[in-house]
matplotlib code that plots the C-alpha trace (Angstrom):
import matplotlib.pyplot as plt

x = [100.4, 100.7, 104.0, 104.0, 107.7, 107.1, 104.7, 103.4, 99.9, 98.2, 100.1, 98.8, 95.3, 95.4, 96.7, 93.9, 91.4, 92.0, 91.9, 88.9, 89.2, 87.9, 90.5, 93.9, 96.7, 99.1, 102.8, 104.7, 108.4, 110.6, 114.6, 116.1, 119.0, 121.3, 122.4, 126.8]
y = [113.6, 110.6, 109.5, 106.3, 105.7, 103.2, 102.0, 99.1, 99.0, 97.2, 99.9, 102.7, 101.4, 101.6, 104.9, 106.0, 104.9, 107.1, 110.3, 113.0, 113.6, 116.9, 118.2, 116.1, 117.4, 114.9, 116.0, 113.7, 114.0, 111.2, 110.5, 108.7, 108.0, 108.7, 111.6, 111.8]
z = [119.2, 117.3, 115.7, 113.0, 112.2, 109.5, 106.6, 108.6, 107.3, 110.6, 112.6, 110.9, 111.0, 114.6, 114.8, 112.5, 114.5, 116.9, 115.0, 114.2, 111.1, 111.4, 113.5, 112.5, 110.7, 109.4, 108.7, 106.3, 106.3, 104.1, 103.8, 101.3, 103.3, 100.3, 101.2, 101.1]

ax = plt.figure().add_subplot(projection="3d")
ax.plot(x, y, z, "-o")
ax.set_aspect("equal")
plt.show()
């Protein structure tokens, strides 16, 4: 399991690297942080 917590392109990169694409799943979650 691989977590990226940010945008940083160099940091994803690296985590990349390390992934078959063949068998990763990627699960994209984003917050505004506008929420009252």
């Amino acid at each position: 399991v691989h977590f990226v917590s940010n945008i940083d392109g160099t940091h994803l990169a690296e985590v990349l690297k390390k992934l078959n694409p063949e068998t990763a799943l990627f699960i994209i979650a984003s917050k505004t942080f506008t929420t009252q």
